[in-house]
C-alpha positions as CSV (number, residue, x, y, z in Angstrom):
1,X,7.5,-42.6,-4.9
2,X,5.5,-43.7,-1.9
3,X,1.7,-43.0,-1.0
4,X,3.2,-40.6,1.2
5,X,5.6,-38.7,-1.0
6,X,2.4,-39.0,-3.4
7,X,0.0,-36.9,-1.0
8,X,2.5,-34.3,-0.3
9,X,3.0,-34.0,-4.1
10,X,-0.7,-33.6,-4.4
11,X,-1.1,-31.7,-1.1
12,X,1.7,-28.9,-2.9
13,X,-0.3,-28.4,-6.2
14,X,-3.6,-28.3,-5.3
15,X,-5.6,-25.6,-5.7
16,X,-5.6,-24.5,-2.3
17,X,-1.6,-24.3,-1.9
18,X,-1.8,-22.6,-5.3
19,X,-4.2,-19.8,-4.2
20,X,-2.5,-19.7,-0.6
21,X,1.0,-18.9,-2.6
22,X,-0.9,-16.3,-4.8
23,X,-1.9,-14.4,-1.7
24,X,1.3,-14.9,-0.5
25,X,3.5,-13.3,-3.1
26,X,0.7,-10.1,-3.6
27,X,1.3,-9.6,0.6
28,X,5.0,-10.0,0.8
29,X,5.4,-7.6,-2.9
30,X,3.0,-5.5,-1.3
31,X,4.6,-5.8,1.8
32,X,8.2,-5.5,0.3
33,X,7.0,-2.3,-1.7
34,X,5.5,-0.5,1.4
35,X,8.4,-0.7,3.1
36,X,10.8,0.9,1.0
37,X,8.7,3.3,-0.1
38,X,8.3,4.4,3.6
39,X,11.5,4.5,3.9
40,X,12.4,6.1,1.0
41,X,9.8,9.1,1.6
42,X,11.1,9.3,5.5
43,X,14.5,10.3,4.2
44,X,13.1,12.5,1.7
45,X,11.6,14.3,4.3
46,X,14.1,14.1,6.4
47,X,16.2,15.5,3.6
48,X,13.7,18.2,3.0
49,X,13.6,19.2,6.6
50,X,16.9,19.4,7.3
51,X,17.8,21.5,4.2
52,X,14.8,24.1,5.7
53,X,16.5,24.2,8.8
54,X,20.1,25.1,7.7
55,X,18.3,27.7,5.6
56,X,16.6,29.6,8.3
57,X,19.8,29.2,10.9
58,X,21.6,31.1,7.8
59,X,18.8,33.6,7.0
60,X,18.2,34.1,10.8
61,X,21.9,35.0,11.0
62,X,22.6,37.1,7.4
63,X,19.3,39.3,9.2
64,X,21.0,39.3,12.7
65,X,24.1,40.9,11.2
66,X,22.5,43.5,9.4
67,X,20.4,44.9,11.3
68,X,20.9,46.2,14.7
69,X,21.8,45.1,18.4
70,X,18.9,44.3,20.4
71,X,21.3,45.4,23.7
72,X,21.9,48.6,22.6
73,X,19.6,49.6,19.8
74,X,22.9,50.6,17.8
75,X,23.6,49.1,14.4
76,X,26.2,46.6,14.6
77,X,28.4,48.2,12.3
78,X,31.0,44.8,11.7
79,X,31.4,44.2,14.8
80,X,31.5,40.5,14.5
81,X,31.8,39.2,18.3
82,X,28.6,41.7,19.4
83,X,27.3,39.8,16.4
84,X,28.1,36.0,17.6
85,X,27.4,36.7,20.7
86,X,24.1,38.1,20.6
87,X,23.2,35.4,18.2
88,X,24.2,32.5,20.2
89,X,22.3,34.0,23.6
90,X,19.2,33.8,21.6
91,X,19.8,30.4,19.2
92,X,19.0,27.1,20.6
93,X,20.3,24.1,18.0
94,X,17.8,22.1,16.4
95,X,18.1,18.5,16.7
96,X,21.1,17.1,15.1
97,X,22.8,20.5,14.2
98,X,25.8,22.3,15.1
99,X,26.6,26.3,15.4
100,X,30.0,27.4,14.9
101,X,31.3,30.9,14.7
102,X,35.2,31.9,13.8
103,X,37.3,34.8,13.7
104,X,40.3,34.9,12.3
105,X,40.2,31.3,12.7
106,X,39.9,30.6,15.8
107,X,36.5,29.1,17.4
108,X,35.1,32.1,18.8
109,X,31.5,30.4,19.9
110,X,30.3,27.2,19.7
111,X,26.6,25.6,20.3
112,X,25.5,22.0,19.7
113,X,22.5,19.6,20.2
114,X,22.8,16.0,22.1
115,X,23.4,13.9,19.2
116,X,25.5,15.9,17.0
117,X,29.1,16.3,16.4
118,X,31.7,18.2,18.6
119,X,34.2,20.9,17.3
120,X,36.8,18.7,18.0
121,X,35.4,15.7,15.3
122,X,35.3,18.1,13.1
123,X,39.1,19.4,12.6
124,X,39.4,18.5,8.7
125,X,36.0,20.4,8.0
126,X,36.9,23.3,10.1
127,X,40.2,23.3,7.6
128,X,38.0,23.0,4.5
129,X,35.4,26.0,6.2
130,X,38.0,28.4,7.0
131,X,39.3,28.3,3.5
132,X,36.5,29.5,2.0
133,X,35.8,33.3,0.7
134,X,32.0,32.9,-0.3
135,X,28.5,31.2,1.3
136,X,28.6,27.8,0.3
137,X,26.1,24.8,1.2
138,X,26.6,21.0,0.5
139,X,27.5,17.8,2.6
140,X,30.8,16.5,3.9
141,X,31.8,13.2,5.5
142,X,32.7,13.7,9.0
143,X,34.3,10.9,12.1
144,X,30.6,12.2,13.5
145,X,28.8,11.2,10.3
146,X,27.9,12.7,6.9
147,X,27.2,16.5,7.5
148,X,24.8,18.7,5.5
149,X,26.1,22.6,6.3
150,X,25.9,26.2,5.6
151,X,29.1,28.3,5.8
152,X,29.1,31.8,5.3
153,X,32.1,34.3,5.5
154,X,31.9,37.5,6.9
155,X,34.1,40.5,7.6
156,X,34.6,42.4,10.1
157,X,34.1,46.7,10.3
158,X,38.3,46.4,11.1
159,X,38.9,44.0,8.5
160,X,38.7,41.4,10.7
161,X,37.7,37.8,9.1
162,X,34.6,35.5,10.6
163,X,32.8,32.4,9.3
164,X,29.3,31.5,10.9
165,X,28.8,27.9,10.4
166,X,25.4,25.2,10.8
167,X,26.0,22.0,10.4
168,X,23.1,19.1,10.4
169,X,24.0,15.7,11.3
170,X,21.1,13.4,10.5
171,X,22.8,9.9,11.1
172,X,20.9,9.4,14.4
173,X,17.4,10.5,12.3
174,X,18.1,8.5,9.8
175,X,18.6,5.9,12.1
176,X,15.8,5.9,14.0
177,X,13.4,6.3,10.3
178,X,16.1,2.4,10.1
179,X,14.8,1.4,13.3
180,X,10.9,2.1,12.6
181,X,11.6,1.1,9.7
182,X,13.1,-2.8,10.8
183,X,10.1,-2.5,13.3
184,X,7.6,-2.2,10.9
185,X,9.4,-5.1,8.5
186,X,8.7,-7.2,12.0
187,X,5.0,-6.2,12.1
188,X,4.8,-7.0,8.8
189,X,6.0,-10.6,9.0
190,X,4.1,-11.2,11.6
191,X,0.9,-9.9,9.2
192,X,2.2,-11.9,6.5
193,X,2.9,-15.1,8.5
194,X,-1.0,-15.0,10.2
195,X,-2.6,-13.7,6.8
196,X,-1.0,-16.7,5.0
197,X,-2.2,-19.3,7.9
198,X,-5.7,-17.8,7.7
199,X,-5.7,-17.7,4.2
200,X,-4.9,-21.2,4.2
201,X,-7.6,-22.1,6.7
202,X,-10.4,-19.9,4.7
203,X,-9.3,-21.3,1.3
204,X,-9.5,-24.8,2.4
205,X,-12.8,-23.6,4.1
206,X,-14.0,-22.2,0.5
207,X,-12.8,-25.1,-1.6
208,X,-14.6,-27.6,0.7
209,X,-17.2,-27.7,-1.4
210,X,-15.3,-28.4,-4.2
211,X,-13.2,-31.7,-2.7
212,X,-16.8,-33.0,-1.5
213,X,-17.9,-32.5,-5.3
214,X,-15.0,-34.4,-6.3
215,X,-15.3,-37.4,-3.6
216,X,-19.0,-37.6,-4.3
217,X,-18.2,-37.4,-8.5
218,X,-15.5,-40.4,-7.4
219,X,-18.4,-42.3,-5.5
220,X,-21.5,-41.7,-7.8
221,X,-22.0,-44.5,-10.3
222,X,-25.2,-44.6,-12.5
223,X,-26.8,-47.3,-10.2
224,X,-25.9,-45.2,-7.6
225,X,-27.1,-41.4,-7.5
226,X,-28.1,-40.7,-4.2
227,X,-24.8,-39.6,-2.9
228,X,-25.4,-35.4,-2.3
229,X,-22.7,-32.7,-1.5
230,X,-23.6,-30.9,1.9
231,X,-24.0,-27.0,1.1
232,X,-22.8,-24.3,3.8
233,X,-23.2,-20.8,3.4
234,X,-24.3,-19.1,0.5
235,X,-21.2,-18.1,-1.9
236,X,-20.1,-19.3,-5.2
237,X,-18.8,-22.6,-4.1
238,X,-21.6,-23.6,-1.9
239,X,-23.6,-22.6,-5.6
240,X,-21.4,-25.3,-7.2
241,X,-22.4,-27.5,-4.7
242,X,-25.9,-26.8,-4.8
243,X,-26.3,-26.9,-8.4
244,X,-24.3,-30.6,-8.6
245,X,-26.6,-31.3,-6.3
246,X,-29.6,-30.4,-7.9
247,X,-27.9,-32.0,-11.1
248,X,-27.5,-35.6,-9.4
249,X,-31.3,-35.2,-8.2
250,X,-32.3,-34.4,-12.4
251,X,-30.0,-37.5,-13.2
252,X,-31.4,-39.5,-10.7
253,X,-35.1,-38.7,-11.8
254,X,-34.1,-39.5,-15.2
255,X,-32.7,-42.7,-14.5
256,X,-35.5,-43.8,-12.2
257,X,-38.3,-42.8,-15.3
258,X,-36.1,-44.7,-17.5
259,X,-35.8,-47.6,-15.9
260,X,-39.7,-47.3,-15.0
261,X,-40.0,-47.1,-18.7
262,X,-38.5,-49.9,-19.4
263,X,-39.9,-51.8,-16.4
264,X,-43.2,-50.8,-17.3
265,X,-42.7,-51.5,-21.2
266,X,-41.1,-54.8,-20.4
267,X,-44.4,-55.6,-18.1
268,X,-46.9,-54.5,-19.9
269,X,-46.2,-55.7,-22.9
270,X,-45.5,-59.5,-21.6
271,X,-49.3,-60.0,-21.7
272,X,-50.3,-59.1,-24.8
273,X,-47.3,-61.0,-26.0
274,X,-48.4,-63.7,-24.1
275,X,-51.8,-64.0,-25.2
276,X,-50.4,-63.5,-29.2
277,X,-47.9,-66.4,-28.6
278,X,-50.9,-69.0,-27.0
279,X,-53.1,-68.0,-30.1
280,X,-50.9,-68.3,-32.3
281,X,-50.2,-72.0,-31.4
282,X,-53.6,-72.9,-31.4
283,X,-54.0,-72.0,-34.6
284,X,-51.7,-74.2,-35.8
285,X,-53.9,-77.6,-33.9
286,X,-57.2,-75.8,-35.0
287,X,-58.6,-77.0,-38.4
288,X,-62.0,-75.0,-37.9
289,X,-62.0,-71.6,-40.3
290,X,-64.5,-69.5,-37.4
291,X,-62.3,-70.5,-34.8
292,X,-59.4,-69.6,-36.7
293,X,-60.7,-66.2,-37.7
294,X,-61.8,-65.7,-34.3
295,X,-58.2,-66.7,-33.0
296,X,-56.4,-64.1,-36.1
297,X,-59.1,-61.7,-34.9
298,X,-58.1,-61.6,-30.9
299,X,-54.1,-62.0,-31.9
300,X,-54.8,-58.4,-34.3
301,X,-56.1,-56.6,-31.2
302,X,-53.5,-58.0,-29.2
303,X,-51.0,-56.2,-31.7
304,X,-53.4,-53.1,-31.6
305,X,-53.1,-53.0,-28.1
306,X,-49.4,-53.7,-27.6
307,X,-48.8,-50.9,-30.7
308,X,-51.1,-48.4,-28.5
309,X,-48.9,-49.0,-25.8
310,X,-45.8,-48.5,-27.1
311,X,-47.2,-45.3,-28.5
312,X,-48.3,-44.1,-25.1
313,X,-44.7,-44.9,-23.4
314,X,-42.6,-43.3,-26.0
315,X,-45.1,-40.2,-26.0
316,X,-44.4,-39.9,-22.2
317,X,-41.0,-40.4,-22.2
318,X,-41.2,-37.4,-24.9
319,X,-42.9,-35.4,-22.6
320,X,-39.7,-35.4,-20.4
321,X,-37.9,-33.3,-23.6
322,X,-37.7,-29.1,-23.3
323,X,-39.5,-29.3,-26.9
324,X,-42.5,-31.3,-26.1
325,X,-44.5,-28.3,-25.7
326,X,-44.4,-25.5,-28.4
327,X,-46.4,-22.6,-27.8
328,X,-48.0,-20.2,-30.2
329,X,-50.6,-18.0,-30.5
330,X,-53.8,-19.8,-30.4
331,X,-57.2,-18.2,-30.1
332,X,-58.6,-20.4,-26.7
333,X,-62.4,-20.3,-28.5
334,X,-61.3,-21.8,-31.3
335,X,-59.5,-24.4,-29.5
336,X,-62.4,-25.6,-27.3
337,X,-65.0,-25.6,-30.5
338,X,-62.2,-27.6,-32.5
339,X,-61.6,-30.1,-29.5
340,X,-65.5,-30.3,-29.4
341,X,-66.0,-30.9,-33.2
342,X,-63.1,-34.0,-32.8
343,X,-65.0,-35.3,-29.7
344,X,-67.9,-35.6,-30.8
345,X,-66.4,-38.5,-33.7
346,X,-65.3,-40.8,-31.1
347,X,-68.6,-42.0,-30.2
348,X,-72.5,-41.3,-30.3
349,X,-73.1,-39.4,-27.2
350,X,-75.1,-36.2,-26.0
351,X,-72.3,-33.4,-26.5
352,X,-72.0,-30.3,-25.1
353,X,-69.7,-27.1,-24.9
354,X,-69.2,-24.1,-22.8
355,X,-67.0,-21.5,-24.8
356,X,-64.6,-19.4,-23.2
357,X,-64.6,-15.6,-23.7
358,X,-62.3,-14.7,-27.0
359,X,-58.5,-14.6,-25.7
360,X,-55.3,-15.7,-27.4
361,X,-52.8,-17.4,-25.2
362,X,-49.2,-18.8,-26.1
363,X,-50.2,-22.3,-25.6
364,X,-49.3,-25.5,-27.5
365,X,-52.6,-26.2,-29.1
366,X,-51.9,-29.0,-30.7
367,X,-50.9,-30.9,-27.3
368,X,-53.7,-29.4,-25.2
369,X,-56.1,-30.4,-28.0
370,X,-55.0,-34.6,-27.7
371,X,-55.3,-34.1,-23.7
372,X,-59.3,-32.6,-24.4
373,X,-59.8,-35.1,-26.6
374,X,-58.1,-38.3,-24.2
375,X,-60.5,-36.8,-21.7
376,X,-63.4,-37.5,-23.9
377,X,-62.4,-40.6,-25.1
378,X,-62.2,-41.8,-21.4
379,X,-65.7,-39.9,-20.8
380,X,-67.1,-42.2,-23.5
381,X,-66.0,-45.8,-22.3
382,X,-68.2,-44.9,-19.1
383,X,-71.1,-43.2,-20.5
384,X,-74.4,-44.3,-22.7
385,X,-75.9,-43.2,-26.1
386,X,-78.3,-40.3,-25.0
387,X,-75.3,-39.4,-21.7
388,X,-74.2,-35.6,-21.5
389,X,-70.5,-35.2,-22.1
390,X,-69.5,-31.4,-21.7
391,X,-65.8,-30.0,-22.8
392,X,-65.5,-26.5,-21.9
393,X,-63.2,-23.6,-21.3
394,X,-62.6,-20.5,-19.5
395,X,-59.8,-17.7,-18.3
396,X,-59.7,-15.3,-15.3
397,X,-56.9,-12.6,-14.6
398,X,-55.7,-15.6,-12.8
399,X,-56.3,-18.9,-14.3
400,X,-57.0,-21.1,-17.5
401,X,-59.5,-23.5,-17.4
402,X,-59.9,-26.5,-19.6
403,X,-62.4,-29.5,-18.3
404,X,-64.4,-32.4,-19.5
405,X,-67.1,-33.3,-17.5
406,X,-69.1,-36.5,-17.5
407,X,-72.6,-38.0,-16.4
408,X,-70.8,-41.7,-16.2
409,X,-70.3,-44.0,-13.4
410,X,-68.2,-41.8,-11.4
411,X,-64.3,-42.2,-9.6
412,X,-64.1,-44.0,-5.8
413,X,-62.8,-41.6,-2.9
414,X,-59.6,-44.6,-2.9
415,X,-59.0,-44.4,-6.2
416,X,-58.8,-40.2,-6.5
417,X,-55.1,-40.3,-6.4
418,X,-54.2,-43.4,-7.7
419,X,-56.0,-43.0,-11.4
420,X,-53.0,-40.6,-12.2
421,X,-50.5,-42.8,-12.0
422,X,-49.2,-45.0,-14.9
423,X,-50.7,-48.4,-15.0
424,X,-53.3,-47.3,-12.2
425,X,-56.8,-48.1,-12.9
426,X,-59.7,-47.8,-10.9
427,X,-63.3,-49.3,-11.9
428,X,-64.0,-46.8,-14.6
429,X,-62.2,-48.7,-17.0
430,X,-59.5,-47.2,-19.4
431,X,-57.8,-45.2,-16.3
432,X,-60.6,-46.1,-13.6
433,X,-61.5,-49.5,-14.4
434,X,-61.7,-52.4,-16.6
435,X,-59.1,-54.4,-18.6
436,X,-62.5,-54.8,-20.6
437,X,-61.9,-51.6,-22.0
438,X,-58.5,-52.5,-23.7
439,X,-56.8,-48.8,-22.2
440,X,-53.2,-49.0,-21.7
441,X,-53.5,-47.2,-18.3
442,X,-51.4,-44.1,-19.5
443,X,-53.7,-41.9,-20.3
444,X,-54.2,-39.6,-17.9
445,X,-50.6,-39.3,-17.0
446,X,-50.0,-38.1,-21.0
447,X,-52.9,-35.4,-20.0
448,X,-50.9,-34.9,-17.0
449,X,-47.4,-34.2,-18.4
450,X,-49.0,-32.3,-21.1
451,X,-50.9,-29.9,-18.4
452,X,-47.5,-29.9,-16.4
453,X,-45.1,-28.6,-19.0
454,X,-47.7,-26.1,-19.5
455,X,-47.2,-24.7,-16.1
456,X,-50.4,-26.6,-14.7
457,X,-51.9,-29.6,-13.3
458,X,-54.6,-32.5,-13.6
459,X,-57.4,-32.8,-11.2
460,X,-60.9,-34.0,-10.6
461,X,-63.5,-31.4,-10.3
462,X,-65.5,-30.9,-7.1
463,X,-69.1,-31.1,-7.9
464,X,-72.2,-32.6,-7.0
465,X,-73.9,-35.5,-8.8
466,X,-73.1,-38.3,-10.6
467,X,-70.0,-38.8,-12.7
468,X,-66.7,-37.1,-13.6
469,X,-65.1,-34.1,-14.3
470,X,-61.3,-33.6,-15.1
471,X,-60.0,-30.1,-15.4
472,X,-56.7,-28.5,-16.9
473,X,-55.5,-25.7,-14.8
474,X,-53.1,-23.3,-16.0
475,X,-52.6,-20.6,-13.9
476,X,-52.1,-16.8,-14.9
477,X,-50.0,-14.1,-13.5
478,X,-51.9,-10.7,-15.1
479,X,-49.2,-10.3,-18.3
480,X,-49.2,-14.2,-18.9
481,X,-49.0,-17.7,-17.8
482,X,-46.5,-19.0,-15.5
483,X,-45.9,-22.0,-17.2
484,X,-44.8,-21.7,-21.0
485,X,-47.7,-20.0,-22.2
486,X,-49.0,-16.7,-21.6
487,X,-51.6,-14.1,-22.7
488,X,-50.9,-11.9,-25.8
């Protein structure tokens, strides 16, 4: 099979062709079905009417008989040719029907509309009529077509026999019900034929979305996510698309943090490899014990360092996992005077704390109690014995607020941005400054991704004076947070 053959194949039993034949069959059984039951209930009323005719041309004429003549006043008293005669002066045939009117079998009177049969086409039936001696109704087969009839007998005052017939030929009807009928099928081919070729059209329309998510699933390899689905309109393909969409951008994140992770990782780590490695091989020409302890003592810090770094990276790749944060109830005074009491172990330094007013919030406090205390720890690497370091706390119908602020050297304008970066350090050491300071650079990014999967963000505080002041805010919606805590 050729590439051609191959794409028609294809073309044939894809989705589109399958749903365009679906439509197809429902419309032509639909179609199918419509027509026949028009037709059928057209000659059922047909039926109907022409059986209500023959009845009242019979009733019309038993009551004519009976009763009196309108010329006179007299009754008619037998006297059948008064009786035919006054009847067919008044009787105009409905469509399709015949009057006939015998005595003593002859054709006395005879009255018929356009497109129904003559006396003469109707010889055999005449025969069959005359022999009758009561009312009978039923149908013959006639040369001028099936015939539905009433004959009734009568007798004269004299003795004298007569027959009143009606006859209803409804083969031109029921031909014209054929023709609407075969006009209607045409209508209805034409329906089908433009409904198919527009349900093709839309269907290929709809499903776009769906051969773009396949080419661009074809194209997307994971070096390469980048490749996006253009979304048009708003229905439950263009969804698909959207949501592939927005999957691809979630892989693509996810690949570009792990490969920063190990970029980073790989990085980072080289130096403190580096430096391990040098020491370690001039140990080896060193004979002097202090310079060897000295050497043992830098190569351990090294291996501190490296260890807190590696403890940092795979605690902010965590932070990427739906279970990094796990709210419970937690009583936000008691977390600010527990964060305090930690704090104040790091280092010897003038704490303070500003408790908030008693509220329990569905907050992880075990997360939001290591970003307090990395706050602190940086507060302490850039402030003296007898410095102020405050850690506070406070809620609002609107807000949660969790800060540590600082008396210390303070964060440049250029560097306001950059110190939440991984790796980004301005000059206050740990996350502003310093290697001196042995930080891995990845602290306040931890504090970041805590406060973000919380619902909130990291930021400086605006204040006046000297120092820094970093401040968790989480923000409230009345009934709770709109991160993944909220009051209770």
């Amino acid at each position: 099979m050729d590439s051609s053959e191959r794409n028609i194949v294809d073309w044939v039993r894809s989705m589109r062709v399958r749903i365009v034949l679906l439509v197809a069959t429902l419309l032509l059984v639909s179609s199918l079905g419509s027509l026949l039951l028009l037709r059928t209930a057209l000659f059922g009323s047909l039926d109907r009417e022409v059986e209500a005719s023959l009845d009242r041309e019979a009733e019309e004429f038993t009551r004519l008989s009976t009763g009196n003549d309108p010329r006179t006043g007299a009754p008619f008293a037998g006297d059948l040719p008064a009786i035919f005669d006054v009847y067919f002066s008044r009787e105009v045939p409905d469509e399709g029907e015949t009057l006939l009117a015998f005595v003593e079998g002859d054709l006395y009177a005879s009255r018929r509309a356009q497109d129904a049969a003559s006396p003469e086409e109707l010889e055999d039936a005449t025969r069959y009529w005359l022999s009758l001696s009561e009312r009978e109704q039923g149908s013959l087969d006639t040369p001028g077509g099936t015939s539905r009839y009433v004959a009734l007998p009568v007798e004269g005052a004299d003795g004298t026999d007569g027959l009143f017939v009606v006859a209803n030929f409804p083969t031109f009807e029921r031909a014209e019900i054929d023709e609407a009928v075969r006009t209607q099928s045409i209508i209805q081919v034409g329906v089908f034929v433009v409904a198919s070729l527009l349900a093709l059209i839309l269907a290929g329309r709809v499903l776009r979305p769906l051969g773009d998510l396949a080419i661009a699933a074809r194209e997307i390899s994971e070096t390469d996510l980048g490749k996006r689905i253009p979304v048009r309109g708003r229905d439950e393909a263009s969804q698909i698309a959207a949501t592939f969409n927005a999957m691809l951008a979630r892989l693509q994140r996810a690949f570009r943090d792990q490969r920063q992770f190990l970029d980073d990782t790989s990085h980072e780590l080289r130096a403190p490899l580096t430096i391990i490695r040098g020491h370690v091989e001039l140990i080896e020409l060193d004979e002097e014990p202090e310079t060897r302890r000295a050497t043992a003592a830098l190569v351990l810090d090294e291996v501190d360092r490296a260890s807190r770094l590696i403890d940092d990276l795979l605690l902010l790749a965590r932070a990427e996992q739906p279970d990094f944060i796990r709210p419970a109830p937690t009583d936000l005074v008691d977390l600010v005077l527990r964060s305090h009491e930690k704090a104040t172990m790091l280092a010897e330094r003038h704490w303070r704390v500003v408790t908030p007013d008693p509220v329990v919030v569905d907050v992880d406090p075990d997360r939001l109690t290591q970003a307090i205390l990395q706050l602190a720890h940086n507060a302490t690497k850039h402030t003296g014995a007898e410095d102020p370091i405050e850690i506070g706390g406070e809620h609002t119908g609107e807000l949660l607020r969790l800060w540590v602020d600082d008396s210390g050297s303070g964060v440049d304008e250029a560097d306001r941005q950059l110190i939440f970066e991984r790796f980004r350090k301005g000059h206050r050491g740990e996350e502003q400054g310093g290697e001196t300071t042995g930080g891995t650079g990845l602290g306040l990014a931890i504090v970041a991704a805590i406060a973000r999967n919380h619902g909130g963000t990291l930021s400086l505080m605006d204040r006046p004076g000297p120092g820094a002041g970093f401040e968790i805010r989480i923000p409230l919606d009345g009934d709770g947070l709109t991160g993944n805590a909220r009051i209770t």
